[in-house]
N, C-alpha and C positions, 0 to 999 in steps of 0.2 A: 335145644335142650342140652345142658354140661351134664354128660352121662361115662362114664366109664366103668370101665365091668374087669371083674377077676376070674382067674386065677392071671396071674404073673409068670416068665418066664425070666429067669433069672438070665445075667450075662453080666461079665466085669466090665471096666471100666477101661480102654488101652491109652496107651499114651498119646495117640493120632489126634483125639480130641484136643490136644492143647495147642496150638499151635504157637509158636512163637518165631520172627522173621531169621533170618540164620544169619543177616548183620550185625544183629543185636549182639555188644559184648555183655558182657559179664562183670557186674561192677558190688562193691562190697555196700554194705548200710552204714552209713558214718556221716556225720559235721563234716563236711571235705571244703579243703582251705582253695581256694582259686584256681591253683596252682596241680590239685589232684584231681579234678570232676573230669569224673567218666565221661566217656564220649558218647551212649548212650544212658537211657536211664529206668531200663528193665531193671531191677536186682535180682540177680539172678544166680547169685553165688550159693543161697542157703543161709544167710546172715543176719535176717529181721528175725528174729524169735522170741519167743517172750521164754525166759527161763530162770526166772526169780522164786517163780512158785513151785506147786505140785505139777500142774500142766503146764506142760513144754509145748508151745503154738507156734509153727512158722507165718507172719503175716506179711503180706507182701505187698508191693506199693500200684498194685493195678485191681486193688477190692478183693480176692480171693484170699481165705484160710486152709493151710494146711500145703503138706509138701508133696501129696500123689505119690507116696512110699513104692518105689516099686517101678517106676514111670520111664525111667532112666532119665529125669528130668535133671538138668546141675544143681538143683536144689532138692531134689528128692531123698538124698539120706538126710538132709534136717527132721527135726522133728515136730509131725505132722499136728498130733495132739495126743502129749505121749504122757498118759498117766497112771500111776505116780513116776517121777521123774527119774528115767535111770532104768525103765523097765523095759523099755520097750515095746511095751505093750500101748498100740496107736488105736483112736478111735473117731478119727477122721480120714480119709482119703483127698476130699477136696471141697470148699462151702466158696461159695463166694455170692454180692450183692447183682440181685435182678433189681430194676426200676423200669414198670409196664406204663403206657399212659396211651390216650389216643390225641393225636395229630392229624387236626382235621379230617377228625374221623374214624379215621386205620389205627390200628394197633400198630406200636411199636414197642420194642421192651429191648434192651441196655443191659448187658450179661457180662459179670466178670469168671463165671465157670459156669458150665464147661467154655463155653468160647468165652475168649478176652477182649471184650467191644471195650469195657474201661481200660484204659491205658496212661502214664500218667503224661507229661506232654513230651517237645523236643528239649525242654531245655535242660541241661545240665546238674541244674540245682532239685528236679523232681526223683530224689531219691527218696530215700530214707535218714529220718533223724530221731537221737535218740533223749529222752531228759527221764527227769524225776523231778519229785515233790522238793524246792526249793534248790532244784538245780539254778544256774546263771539266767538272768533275766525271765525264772520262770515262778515267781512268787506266786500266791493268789491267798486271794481274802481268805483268812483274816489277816496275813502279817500286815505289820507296818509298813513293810513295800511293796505291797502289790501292784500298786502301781511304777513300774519298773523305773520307767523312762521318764516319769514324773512330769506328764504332760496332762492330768487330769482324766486319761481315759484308761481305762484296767481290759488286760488282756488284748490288745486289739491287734500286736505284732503276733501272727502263730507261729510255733518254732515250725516253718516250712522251708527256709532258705532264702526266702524273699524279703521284700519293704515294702509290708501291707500299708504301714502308715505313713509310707513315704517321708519318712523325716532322716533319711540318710542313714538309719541304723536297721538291721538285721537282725529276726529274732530277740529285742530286747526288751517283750514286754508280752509274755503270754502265762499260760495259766499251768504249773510244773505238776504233776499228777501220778501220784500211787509213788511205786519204790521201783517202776520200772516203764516209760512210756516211751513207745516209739507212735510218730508222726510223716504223713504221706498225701498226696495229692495227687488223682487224677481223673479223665476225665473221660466222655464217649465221645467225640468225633476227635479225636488226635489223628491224623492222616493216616500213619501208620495202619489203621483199622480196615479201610476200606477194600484193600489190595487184598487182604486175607478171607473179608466177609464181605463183598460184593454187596448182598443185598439188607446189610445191616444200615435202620433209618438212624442215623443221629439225633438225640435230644436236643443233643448243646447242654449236655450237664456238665458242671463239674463239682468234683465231691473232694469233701477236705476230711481224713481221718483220722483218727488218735486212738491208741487203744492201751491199756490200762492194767497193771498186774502187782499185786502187793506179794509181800514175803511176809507177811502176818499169818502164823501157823493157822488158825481161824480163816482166812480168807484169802487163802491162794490156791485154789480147784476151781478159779474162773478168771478169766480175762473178760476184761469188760469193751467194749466198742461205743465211740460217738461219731455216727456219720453227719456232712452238714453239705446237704445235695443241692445244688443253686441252679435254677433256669437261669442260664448265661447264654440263653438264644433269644430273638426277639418277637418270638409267638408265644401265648399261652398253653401251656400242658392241662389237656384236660383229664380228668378222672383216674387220676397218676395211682400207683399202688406200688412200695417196696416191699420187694422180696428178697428170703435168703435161703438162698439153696446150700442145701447139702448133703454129700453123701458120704453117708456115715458105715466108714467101714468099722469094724472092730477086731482088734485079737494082735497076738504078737506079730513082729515083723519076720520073724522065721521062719512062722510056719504058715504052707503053703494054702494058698487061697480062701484064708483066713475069716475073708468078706462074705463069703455064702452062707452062713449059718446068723445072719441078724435079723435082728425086730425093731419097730419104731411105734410109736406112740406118743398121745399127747395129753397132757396134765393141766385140764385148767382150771380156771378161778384158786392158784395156791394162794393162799392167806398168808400174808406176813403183818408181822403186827411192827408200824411204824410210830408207836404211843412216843410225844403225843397227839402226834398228827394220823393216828387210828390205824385202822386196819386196810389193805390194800393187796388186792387181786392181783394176779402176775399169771400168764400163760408160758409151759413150758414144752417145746418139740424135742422129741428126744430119739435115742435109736441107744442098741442095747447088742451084746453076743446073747444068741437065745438060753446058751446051756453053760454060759459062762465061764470057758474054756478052764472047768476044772479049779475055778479059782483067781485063774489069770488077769479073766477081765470080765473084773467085778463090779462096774459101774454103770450106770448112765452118765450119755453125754449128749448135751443139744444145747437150743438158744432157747433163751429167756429171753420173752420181749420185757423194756423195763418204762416204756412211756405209751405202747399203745395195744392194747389187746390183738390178740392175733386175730384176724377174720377169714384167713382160709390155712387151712391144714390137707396138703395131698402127698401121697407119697406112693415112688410108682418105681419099675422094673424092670429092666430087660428089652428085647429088641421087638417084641409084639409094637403095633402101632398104636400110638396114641390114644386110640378110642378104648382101645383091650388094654389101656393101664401101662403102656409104656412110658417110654420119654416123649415129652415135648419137641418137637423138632423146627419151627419155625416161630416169626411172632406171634401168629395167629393162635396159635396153639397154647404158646406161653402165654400171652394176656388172657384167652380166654379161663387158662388154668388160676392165673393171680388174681383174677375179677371174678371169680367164680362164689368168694363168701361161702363156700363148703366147709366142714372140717368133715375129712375121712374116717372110715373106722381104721381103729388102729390094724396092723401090720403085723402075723404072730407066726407066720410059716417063715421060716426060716429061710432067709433069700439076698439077693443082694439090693440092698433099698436105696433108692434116692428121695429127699422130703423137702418139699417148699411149701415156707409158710410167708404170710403175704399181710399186711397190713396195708389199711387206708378204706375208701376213698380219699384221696386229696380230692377234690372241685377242681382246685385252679391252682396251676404253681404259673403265679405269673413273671412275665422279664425282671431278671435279680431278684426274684424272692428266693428265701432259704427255707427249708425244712429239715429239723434235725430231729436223728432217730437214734437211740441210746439200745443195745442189748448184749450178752457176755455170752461168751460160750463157756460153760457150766458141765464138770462131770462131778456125778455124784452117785453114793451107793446106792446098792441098788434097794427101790422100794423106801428110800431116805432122801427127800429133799431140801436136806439141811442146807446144802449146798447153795442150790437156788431161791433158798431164804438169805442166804449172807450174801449174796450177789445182787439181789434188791436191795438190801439194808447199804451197802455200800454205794449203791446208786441212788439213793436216799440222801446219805451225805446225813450233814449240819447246817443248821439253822442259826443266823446270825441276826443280832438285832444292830441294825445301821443306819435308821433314822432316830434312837431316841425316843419313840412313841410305843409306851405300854400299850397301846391300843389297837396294833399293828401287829399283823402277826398270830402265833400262838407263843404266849407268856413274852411279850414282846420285840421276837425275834421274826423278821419279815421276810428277811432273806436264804435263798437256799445255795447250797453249793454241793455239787454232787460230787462224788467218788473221797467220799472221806468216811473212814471205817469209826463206830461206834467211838467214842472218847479218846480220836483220837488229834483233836485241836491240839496245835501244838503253844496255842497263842488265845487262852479263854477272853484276855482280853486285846484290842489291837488297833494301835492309831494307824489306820490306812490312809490317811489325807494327813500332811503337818505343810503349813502357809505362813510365811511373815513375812510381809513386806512394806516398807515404808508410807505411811498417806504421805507426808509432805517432811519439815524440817522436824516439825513439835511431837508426831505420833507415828506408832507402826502396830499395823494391823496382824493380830494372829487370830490364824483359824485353822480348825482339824477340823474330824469325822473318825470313828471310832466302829470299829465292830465288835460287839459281846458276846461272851458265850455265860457271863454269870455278871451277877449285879457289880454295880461300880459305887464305889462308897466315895467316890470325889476325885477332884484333880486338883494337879500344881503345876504352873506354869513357873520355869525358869531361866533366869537372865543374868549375863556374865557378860564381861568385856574378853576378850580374846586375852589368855592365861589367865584371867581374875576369878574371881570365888562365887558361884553360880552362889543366886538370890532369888527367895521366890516375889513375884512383882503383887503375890496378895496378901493379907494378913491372915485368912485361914486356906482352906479347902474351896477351889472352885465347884459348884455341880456337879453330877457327873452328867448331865444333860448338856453344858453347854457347851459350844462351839464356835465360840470367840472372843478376842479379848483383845481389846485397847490399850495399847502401852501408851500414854499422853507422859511420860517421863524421863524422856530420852533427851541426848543434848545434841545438835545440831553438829554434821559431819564427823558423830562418833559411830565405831562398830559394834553391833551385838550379836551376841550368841543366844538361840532361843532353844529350851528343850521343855517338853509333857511330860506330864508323866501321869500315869492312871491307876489309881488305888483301889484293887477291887476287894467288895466284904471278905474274902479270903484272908487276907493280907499280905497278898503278894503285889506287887508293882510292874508296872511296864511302864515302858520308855518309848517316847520318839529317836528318830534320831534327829544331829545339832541342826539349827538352819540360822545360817551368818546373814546382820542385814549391817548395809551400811545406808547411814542416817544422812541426807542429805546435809550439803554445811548450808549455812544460813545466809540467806537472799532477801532485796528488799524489790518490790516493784512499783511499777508506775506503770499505770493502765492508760488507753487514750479517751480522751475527754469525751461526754454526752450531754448533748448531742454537740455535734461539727459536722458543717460552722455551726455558730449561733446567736441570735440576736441579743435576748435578753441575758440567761445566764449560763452556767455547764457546769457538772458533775465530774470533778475529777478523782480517781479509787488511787488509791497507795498501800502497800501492804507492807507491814514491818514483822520482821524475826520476834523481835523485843525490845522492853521498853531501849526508848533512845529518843534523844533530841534532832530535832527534822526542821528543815525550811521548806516553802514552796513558792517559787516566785516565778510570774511571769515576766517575761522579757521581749521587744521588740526585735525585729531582724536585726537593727544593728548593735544588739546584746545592749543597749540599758535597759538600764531594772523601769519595769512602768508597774507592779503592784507586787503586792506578798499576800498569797494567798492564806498560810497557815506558819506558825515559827512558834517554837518550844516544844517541852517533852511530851512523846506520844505512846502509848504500850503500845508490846507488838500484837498483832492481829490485824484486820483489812476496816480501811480507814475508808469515807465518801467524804470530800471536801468541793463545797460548792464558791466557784468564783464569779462576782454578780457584775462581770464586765466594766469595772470601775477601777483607775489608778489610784495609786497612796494616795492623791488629792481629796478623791471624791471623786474624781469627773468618770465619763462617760469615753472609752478610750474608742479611736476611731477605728473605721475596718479595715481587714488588712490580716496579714499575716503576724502570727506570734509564736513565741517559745514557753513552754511550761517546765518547771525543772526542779526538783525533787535532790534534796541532801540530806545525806542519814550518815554520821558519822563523816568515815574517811568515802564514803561512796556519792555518788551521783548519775541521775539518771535524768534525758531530756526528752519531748514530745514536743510536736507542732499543734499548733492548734489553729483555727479561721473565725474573726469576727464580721458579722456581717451585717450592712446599714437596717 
């Protein structure tokens, strides 16, 4: 039976818990060119922050939040979770991702605080990097380049350092997010781990993160988080459950032991209204100074799940044992606590609190599947949860309609894109696919795909010669449904320039951008005859550019003429000319070898051919 009992004995947090190898240098969060990668790839300088907003967030590239103010960590004067910006006033210590599951059986659970089982690997390139919303190769729908690399697939390189897509390029097609996003990856069995934690079981996770921070006055008192946790071992994870621990201290950084005087608690089913896709529950873990140092620290702060309701809530203290409300000290103890499906009663004596909330059952994360978990760390006034209303809505995102079917969707739009703040598409309307490329000599194929955020009153396709004076190729307004177009008007080894454009009821316009084709020049063929050999008669195909005057004449091995199969003007397009095995005479020519041969103008083209008795 999961039973634990009160009262709590409070005790702080020391720096001994963190361990970290003492080879490990100390390397900065940046794009680092070849030429600079650290030689290890802890960041450990204090450098990942998020400081765009109100909350100033140290995130770190091994799953943990926050700097352990006080720690004498090298990254410990950053700032931990310091709100409002510039105060000093912290209301974090240390949070970081549990993920509990059993392994044939046994409980195992995967901790980035207090111990650091996540780690990110040996290689050089697992730092930290930095982008934004339409940073370099980091578009995303709805612009017109989303797709970066313009290979057909959107997002699939993540800014990590690496060549996810393997096509020789780095980073040049992922999805650029808020006004301030740093990006990280690591994992539980990285060797490193084992020498520290002896008896820590490996998953074989690895987890890829991104985390999220606007400077919109409205919505910067939260950082938002996208974990994407992959069974990259080759057993199945049964009854998996993520967790996120944290302990949440509060109060200035001055003053002394600041940590002992908090409360936690938990706020569910808050209603935020997503119209018009309705109303939608959000759970929120929070921790708080009880007495509100006077003013000082005036908030709440905790997580906000944003895709999964929270199913356990525990929060515990001090150095009593586990059973009497302590910490967790092994996996048994921690899985038991994340599988437990309990929510605590809140926490209101004044003490120094640790709280982990836990989502799931997973069933089964099997070999290479993914599971992604979204939630922000949120502070907000106190007994106000405006905060973690705009931290939903933000994770809400926009709705874009990208197939075309009012029918899809709500008011046509089927697709979601999360972390975009209330109106704030920068692109209502957006050619995210532009295509043209040649069928053959005569035509060249154009096609888009288009993402809306408001109706589209039509399109024009346009066409120019390189420097020439763009024309549109219809006589009014295409659709705004459609999604290709047939140029049959082109002339044979000329170039063209194509551009969309998209007229939405507004009256504003958007643009593709140019896409140059060159028009194949013009060819004639000769196919080989059907069948060969053959007795009675054959089928032989000729294709012409345009109209032109044509011979076709068979001919004996030692090249005289024995019949004419076709002679005079032919249009161009693919010709079948059947020759009924008989010389200019009439007669019936013997078997043996021949030559078929095809004149179109100054050209000529020859095949062999077999008659047989």
């Amino acid at each position: 039976m999961f039973n634990r009992r009160y009262p709590r004995i409070a005790v702080s947090i020391t720096a001994g818990l963190f361990l970290i190898p003492a080879a490990v240098d100390v390397c900065s969060a940046q794009k680092q060119s070849p030429g600079d990668l650290p030689s290890r790839v802890l960041v450990l300088d204090g450098s990942p922050v998020h400081d765009v907003g109100e909350l100033h967030v140290h995130a770190s590239n091994w799953g943990a939040i926050g700097s352990m103010p006080g720690a004498g960590q090298p990254f410990s004067n950053a700032p931990s979770a310091e709100w409002p910006a510039g105060s000093r006033v912290e209301y974090l210590f240390v949070g970081g991702l549990w993920v509990g599951a059993l392994i044939d059986g046994a409980p195992a659970v995967s901790t980035s605080a207090y111990q650091i089982e996540f780690r990110p690997s040996a290689s050089p390139l697992d730092v930290v990097y930095y982008s934004a919303f339409g940073g370099s190769g980091g578009n995303r729908i709805p612009s017109a380049y989303a797709d970066d690399d313009n290979d057909g697939t959107v997002d699939e390189d993540w800014l990590d350092g690496f060549d996810n897509d393997l096509d020789g390029l780095v980073d040049e097609d992922f999805a650029g997010i808020s006004d301030q996003m740093l990006a990280r990856r690591f994992r539980d069995d990285d060797p490193s781990v084992f020498p520290i934690y002896p008896s820590h079981v490996a998953m074989h996770l690895s987890v890829r993160e991104e985390s999220y921070q606007f400077d919109h006055p409205d919505f910067d008192d939260f950082v938002g988080f996208t974990l994407w946790i992959t069974n990259d071992g080759a057993e199945i994870i049964e009854d998996a459950y993520v967790g996120l621990f944290a302990d949440g201290d509060v109060g200035h950084r001055d003053t002394p032991n600041y940590w002992e005087d908090d409360a936690t608690a938990i706020a569910q089913d808050l209603a935020v209204d997503h119209a018009p896709h309705g109303s939608q529950a959000y759970d929120f873990s929070y921790w708080y100074d009880l007495d509100g140092d006077g003013g000082q620290a005036a908030g709440y702060c905790g997580i906000v799940m944003l895709d999964y309701p929270i199913v356990t809530y525990a929060n515990f203290s001090g150095s009593a044992s586990y059973e009497d409300g302590g910490d967790p000290t092994n996996d048994f103890e921690r899985y038991e606590l994340m599988s437990s499906e309990t929510i605590e009663r809140d926490a209101t004596l004044g003490r120094d609190y640790r709280t982990l909330l836990a989502i799931g059952p997973f069933d089964e994360i099997a070999p290479g599947q993914t599971i992604e978990v979204n939630f922000a760390l949120v502070v907000t006034p106190r007994d106000d949860f405006t905060n973690v209303a705009r931290a939903a809505t933000a994770y809400h995102g926009l709705w874009f309609d990208l197939d075309s079917n009012p029918a899809t969707g709500i008011e046509g739009k089927e697709h979601q894109e999360h972390w975009y703040l209330p109106n704030d598409n920068p692109n209502p309307i957006a050619i995210t696919r532009f295509d043209a490329r040649a069928i053959d000599t005569r035509a060249v194929r154009i096609a888009w795909d288009l993402a809306a955020n408001e109706a589209i009153r039509g399109l024009s396709l346009l066409r120019a010669t390189p420097g020439g004076v763009q024309r549109s190729l219809a006589p009014g307004l295409l659709a705004g449904n459609a999604r290709e177009f047939v140029d049959d008007s082109v002339t044979p080894g000329a170039r063209y320039e194509y551009v969309l454009l998209a007229h939405a009821e507004s009256g504003a316009t958007f643009s593709s951008q140019t896409i140059t084709v060159d028009v194949p020049a013009a060819v004639i063929s000769l196919e080989q005859n059907a069948p060969n050999p053959f007795r009675g008669s054959t089928s032989i195909g000729i294709s012409l550019v345009e109209h032109t005057d044509i011979e076709v004449a068979i001919f004996d091995v030692a090249g005289r003429r024995v019949a004419t199969v076709a002679h005079g003007a032919r249009g161009g397009g693919d010709h079948e000319l059947i020759w009924n095995g008989l010389d200019d005479a009439g007669n019936r020519v013997g078997a043996g070898v021949y030559f078929y041969r095809l004149k179109a103008g100054d050209k000529m083209l020859t095949r062999k051919l077999v008659v047989m008795r």
